[in-house]
MIKELUM-991873 format. One line per 8 residues: number of its first residue (from 0); for each residue x negated, y negated, z negated of N, C-alpha, C, O. Coordinates in pm, 1 decimal, always signed. Example, Ala and Ser with C-alpha at 12.3 -4.5 7.8 and 13.67 -1.06 7.14 Angstrom:
% MIKELUM-991873
0	-1319.0 +569.0 -780.0 -1230.0 +450.0 -780.0 -1320.0 +330.0 -780.0 -1423.6 +331.9 -846.5 ~ -1285.0 +225.0 -708.0 -1367.0 +106.0 -714.0 -1290.0 -3.0 -787.0 -1340.9 -113.8 -803.9
END
This chain:
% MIKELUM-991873
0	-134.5 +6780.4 +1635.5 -143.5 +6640.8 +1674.1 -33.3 +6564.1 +1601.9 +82.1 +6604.8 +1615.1 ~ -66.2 +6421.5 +1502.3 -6.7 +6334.8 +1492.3 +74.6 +6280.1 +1550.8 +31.5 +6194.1 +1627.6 ~ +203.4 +6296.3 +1546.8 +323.6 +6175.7 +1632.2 +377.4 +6082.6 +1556.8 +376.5 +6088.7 +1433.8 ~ +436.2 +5974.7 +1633.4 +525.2 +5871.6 +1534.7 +607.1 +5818.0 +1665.1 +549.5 +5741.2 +1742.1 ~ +721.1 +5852.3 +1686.3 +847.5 +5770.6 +1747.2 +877.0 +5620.3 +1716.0 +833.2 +5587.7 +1605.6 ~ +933.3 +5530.8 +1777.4 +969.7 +5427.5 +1784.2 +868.9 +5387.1 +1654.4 +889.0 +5377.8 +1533.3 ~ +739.7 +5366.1 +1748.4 +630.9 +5315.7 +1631.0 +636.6 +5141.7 +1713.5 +676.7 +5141.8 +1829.9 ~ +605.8 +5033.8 +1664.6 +553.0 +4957.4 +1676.5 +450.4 +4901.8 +1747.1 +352.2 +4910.7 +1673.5
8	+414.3 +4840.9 +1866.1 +279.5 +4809.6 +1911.0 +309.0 +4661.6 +1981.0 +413.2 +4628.8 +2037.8 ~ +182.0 +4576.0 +1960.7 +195.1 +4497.0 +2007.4 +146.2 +4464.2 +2090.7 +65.5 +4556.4 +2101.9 ~ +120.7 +4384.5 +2188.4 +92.3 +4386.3 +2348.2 +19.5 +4234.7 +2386.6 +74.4 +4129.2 +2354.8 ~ -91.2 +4238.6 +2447.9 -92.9 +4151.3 +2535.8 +21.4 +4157.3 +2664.0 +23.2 +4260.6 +2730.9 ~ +108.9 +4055.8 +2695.2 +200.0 +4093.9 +2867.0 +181.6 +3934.9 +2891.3 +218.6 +3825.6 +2848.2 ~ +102.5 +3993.4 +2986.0 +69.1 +3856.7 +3101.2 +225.0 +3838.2 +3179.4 +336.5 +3791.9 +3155.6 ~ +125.5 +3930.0 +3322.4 +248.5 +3907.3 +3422.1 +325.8 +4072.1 +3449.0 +349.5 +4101.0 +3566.3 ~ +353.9 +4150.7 +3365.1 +390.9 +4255.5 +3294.1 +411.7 +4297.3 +3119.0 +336.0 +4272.8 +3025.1
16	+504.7 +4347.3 +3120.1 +527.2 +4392.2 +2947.0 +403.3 +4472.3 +2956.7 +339.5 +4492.3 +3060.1 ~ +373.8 +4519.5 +2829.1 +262.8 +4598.1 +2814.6 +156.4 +4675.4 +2891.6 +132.4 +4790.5 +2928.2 ~ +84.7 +4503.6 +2899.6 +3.6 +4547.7 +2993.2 -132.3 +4537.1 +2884.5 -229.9 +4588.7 +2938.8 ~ -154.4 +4500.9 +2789.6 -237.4 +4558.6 +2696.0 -240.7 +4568.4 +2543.5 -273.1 +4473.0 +2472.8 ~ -210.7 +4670.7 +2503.2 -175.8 +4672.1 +2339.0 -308.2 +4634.1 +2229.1 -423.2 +4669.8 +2254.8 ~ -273.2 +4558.9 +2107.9 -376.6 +4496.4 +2074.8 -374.3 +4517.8 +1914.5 -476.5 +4505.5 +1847.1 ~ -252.6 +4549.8 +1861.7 -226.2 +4639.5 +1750.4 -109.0 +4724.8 +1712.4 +6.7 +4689.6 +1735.2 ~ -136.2 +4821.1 +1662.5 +4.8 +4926.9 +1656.8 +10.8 +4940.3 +1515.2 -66.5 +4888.1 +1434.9
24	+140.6 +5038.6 +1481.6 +204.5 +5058.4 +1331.9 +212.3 +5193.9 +1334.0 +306.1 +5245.3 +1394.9 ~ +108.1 +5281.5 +1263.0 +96.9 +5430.9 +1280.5 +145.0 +5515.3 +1147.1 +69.3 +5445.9 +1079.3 ~ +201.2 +5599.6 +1053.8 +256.3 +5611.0 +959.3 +240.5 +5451.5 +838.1 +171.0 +5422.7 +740.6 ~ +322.8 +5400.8 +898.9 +310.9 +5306.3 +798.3 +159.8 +5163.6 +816.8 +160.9 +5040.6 +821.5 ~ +91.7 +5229.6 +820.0 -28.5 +5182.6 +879.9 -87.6 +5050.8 +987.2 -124.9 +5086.4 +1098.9 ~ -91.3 +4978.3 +970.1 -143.7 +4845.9 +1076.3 -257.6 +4893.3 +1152.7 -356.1 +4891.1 +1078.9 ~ -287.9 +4936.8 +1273.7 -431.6 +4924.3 +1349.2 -462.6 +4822.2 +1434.3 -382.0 +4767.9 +1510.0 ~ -563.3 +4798.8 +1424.5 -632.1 +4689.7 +1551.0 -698.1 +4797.4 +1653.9 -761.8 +4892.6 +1609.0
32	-684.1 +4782.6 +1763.9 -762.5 +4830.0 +1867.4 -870.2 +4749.5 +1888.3 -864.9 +4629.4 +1914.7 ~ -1003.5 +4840.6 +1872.1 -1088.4 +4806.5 +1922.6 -1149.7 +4809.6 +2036.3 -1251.2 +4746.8 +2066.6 ~ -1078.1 +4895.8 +2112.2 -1174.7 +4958.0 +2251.4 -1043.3 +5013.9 +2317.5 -952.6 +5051.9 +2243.5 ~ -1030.0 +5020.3 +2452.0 -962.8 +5056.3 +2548.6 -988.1 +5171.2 +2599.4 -1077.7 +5133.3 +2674.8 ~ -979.0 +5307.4 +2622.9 -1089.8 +5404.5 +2634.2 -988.3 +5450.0 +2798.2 -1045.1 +5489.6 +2899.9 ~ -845.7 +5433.1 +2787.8 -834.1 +5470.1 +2960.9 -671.1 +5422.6 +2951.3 -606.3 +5425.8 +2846.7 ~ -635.7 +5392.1 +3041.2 -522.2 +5339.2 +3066.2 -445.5 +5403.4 +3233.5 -479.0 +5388.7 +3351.1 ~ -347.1 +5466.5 +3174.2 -262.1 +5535.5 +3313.3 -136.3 +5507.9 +3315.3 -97.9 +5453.2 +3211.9
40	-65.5 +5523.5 +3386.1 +117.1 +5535.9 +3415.1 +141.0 +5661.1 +3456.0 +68.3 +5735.9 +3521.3 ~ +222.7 +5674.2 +3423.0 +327.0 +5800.9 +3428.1 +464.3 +5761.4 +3447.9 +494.7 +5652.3 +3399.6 ~ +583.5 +5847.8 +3528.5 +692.9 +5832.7 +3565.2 +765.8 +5742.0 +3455.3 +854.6 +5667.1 +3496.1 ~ +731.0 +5743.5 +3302.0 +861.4 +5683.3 +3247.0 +757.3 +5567.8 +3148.5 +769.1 +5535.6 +3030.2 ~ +667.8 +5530.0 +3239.7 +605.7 +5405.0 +3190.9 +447.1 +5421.6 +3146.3 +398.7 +5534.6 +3153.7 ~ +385.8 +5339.2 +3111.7 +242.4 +5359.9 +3087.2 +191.1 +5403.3 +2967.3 +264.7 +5399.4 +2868.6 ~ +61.7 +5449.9 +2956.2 -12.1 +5543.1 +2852.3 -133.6 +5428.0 +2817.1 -160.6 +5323.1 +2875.5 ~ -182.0 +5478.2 +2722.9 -326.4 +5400.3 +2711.6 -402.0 +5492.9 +2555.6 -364.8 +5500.6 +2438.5
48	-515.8 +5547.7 +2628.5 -598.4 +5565.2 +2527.4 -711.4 +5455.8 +2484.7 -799.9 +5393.2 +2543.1 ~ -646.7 +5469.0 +2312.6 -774.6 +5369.4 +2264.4 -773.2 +5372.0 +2113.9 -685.4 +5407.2 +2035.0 ~ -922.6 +5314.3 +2092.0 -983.2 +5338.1 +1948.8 -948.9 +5256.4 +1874.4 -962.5 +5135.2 +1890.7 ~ -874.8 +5338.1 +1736.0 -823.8 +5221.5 +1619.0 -975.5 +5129.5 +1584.7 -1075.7 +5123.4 +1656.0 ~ -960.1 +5088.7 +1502.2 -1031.6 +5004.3 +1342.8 -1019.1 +5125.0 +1244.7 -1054.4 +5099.5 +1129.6 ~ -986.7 +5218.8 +1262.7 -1003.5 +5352.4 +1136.2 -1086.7 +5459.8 +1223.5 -1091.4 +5578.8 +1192.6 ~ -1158.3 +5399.1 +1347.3 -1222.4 +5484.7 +1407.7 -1162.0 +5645.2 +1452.3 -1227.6 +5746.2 +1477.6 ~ -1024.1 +5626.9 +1451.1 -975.8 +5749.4 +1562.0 -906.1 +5685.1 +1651.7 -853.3 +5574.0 +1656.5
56	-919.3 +5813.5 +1752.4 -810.0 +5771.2 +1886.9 -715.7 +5808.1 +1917.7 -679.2 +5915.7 +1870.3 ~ -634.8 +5741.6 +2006.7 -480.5 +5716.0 +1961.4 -439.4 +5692.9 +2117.5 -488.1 +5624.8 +2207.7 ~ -327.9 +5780.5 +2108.0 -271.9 +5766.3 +2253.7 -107.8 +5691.2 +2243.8 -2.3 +5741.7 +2205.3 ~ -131.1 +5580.1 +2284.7 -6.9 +5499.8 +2267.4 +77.5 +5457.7 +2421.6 +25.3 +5384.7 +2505.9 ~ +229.1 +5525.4 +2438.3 +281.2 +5555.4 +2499.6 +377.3 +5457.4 +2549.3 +391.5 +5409.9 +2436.6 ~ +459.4 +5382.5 +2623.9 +567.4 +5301.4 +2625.2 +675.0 +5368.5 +2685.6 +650.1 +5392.8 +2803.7 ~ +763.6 +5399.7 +2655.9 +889.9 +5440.7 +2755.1 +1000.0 +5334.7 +2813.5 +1096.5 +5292.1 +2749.9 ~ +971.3 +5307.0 +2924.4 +1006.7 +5202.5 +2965.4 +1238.6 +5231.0 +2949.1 +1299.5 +5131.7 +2909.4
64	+1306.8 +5334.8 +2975.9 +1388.6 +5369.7 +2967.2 +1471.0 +5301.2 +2866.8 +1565.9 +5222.8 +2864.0 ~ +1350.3 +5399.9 +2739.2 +1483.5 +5362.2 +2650.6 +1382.2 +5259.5 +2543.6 +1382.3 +5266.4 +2420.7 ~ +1304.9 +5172.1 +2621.8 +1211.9 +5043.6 +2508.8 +1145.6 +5110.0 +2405.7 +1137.9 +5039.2 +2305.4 ~ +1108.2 +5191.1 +2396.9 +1042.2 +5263.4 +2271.7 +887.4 +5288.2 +2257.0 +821.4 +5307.7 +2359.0 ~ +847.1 +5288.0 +2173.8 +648.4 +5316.8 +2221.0 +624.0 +5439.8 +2138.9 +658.7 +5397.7 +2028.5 ~ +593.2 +5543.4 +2123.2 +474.3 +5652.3 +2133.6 +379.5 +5647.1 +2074.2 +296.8 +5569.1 +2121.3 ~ +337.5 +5722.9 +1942.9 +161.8 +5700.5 +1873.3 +137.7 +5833.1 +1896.1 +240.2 +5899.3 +1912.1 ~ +13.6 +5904.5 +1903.8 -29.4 +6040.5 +1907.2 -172.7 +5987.1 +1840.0 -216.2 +5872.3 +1849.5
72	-227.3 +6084.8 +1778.6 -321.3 +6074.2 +1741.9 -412.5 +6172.3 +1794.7 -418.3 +6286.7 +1749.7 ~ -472.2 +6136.8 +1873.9 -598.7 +6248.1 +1969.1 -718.1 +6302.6 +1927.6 -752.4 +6406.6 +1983.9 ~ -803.2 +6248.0 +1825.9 -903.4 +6227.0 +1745.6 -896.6 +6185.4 +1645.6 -841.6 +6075.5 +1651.1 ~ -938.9 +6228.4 +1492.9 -940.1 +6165.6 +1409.5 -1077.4 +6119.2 +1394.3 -1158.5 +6207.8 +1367.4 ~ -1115.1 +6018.4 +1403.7 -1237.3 +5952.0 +1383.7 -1392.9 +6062.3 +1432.0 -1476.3 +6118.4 +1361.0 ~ -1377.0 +6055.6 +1570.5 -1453.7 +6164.7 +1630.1 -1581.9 +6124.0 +1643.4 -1592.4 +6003.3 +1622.2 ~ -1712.2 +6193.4 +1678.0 -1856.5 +6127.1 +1730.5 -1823.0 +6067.6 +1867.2 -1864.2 +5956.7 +1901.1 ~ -1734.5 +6158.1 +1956.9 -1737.0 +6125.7 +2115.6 -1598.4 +6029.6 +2135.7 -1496.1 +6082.8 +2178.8
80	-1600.1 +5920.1 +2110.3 -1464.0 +5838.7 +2083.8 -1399.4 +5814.7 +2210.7 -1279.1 +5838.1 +2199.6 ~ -1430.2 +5778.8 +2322.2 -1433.9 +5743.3 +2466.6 -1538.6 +5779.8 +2571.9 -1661.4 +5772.2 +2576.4 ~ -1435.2 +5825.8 +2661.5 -1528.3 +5910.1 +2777.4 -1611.2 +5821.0 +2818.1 -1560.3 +5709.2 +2826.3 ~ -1757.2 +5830.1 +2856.7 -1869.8 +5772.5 +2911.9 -1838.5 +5763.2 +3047.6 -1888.0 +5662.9 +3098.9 ~ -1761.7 +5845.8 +3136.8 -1726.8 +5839.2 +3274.1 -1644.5 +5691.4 +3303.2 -1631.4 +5640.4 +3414.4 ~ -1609.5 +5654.3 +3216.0 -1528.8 +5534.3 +3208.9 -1614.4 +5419.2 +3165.2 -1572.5 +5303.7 +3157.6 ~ -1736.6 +5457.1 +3137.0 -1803.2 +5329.0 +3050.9 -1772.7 +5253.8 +2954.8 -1809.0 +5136.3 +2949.1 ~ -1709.5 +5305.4 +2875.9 -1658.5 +5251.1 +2772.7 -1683.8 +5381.4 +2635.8 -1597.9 +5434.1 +2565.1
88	-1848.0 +5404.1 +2637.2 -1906.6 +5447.8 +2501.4 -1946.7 +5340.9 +2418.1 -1948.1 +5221.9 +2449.5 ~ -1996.7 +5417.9 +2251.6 -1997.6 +5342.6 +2141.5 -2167.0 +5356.0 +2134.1 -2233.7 +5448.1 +2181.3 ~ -2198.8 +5279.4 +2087.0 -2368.4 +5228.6 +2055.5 -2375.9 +5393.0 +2025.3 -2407.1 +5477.2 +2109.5 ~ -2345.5 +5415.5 +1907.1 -2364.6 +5537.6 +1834.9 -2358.4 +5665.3 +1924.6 -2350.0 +5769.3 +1859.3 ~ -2360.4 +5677.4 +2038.8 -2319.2 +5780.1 +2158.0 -2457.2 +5750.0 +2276.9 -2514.2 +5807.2 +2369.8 ~ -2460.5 +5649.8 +2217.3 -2600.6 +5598.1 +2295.0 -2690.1 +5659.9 +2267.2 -2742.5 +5743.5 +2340.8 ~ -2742.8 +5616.1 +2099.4 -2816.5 +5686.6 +2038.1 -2855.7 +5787.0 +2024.0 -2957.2 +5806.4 +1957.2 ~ -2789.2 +5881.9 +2081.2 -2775.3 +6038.7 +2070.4 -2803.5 +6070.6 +2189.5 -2805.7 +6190.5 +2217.1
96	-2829.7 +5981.8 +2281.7 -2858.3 +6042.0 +2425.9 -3025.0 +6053.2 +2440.6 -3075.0 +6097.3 +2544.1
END
């Protein structure tokens, strides 16, 4: 699995900091998120899986501690991009059903 430390992401923050990321900086790299695929918290701040614009998925991390964000790369541009249990599949996942 792909990592990148004190990567870059940028955020929708309403009435919270990162309460939704909307593009990140992955080796070097600019992504747009297209899709939200699950969003959790954990003890040292929140997680969010979701699908670049290069069609892989990407688990982007915040550590609230020490201000830092988290890239993992979970998928590289997979058929099954986001769990269907969540409702948040791709046309192309449709198709196949």
């Amino acid at each position: 699995m792909n990592t990148s430390d004190d990567a870059f992401v940028d955020c929708y923050s309403g009435h919270t900091y990162a309460q939704e990321p909307r593009t990140f900086v992955f080796v070097s790299e600019r992504r747009v998120v297209t899709r939200m695929c699950k969003r959790w918290r954990e003890p040292a701040g929140p997680r969010f899986k979701v699908l670049a614009d290069d069609g892989a998925t990407y688990v982007l991390a915040y550590d609230e501690a020490t201000d830092q964000w988290h890239v993992s790369v979970v998928r590289a541009s997979a058929q099954l991009r986001c769990s269907a249990s969540h409702n948040n599949y791709t046309k192309q996942e449709d198709d196949q059903r």
